[in-house]
C-alpha positions in Angstrom: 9.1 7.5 3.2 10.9 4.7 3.1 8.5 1.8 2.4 7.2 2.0 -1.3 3.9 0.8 -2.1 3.2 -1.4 -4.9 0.1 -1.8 -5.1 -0.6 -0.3 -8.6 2.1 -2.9 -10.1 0.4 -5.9 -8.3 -3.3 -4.6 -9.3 -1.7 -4.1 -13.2 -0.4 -8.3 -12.5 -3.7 -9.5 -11.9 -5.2 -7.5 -14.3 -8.1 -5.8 -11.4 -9.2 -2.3 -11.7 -9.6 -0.4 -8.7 -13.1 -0.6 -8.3 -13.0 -4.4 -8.5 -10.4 -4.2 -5.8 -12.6 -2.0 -4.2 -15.8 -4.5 -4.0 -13.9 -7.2 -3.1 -11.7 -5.8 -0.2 -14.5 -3.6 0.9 -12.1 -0.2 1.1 -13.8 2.9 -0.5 -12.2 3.6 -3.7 -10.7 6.6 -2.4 -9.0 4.6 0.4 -7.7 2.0 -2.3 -6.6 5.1 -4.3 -4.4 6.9 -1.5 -2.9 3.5 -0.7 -2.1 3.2 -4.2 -0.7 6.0 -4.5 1.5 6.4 -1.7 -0.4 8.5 0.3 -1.3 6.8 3.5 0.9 7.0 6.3 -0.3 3.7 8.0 -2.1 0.4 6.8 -4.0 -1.7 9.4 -3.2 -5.5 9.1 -6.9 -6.3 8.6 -7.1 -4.7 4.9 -3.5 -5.5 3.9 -5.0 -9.4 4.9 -7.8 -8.6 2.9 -5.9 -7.0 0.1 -3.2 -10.0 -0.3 -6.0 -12.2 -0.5 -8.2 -10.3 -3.3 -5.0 -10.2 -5.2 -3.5 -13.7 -4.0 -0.2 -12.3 -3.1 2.4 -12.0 -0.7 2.5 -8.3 1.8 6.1 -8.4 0.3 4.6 -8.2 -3.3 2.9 -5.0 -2.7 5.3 -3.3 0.6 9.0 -2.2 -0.6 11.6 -0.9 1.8 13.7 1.4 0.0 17.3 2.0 2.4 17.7 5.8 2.2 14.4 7.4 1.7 13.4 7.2 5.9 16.3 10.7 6.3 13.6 13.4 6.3 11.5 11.0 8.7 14.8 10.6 10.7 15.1 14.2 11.0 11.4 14.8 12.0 12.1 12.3 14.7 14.9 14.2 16.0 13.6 17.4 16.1 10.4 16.4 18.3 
């Protein structure tokens, strides 16, 4: 995918574990921890609002758009 999620960099910043971030955004810890990971396909604007404000941050502190990693999605796209 090409947009990179840095969520565990920002979180490591400000010194909040994920349950912390958990309580305060009001995301299931699981949730936080797919995001975290990388493994969400979509975030709604509502918890990334929610999430910038826990951590008093920017959506470009957290969101990276890496040129060259969107090919495989590219392809996908193609082939439907």
């Amino acid at each position: 995918m090409a947009i990179i999620v840095r969520l565990d960099r920002m979180m490591a910043d400000r010194k909040i574990s994920l349950n912390d971030l958990s309580e305060k955004v009001g995301i299931s810890i699981v949730n936080l921890s797919n995001l975290k990971t990388g493994k969400v396909k979509a975030i709604r604007f509502s918890t990334l609002n929610r999430i910038c404000k826990a951590l008093k941050c920017q959506p470009g502190d957290i969101l990276e758009y890496a040129e060259g990693n969107d090919e495989e999605e590219e392809e996908n796209v193609e082939n439907d």
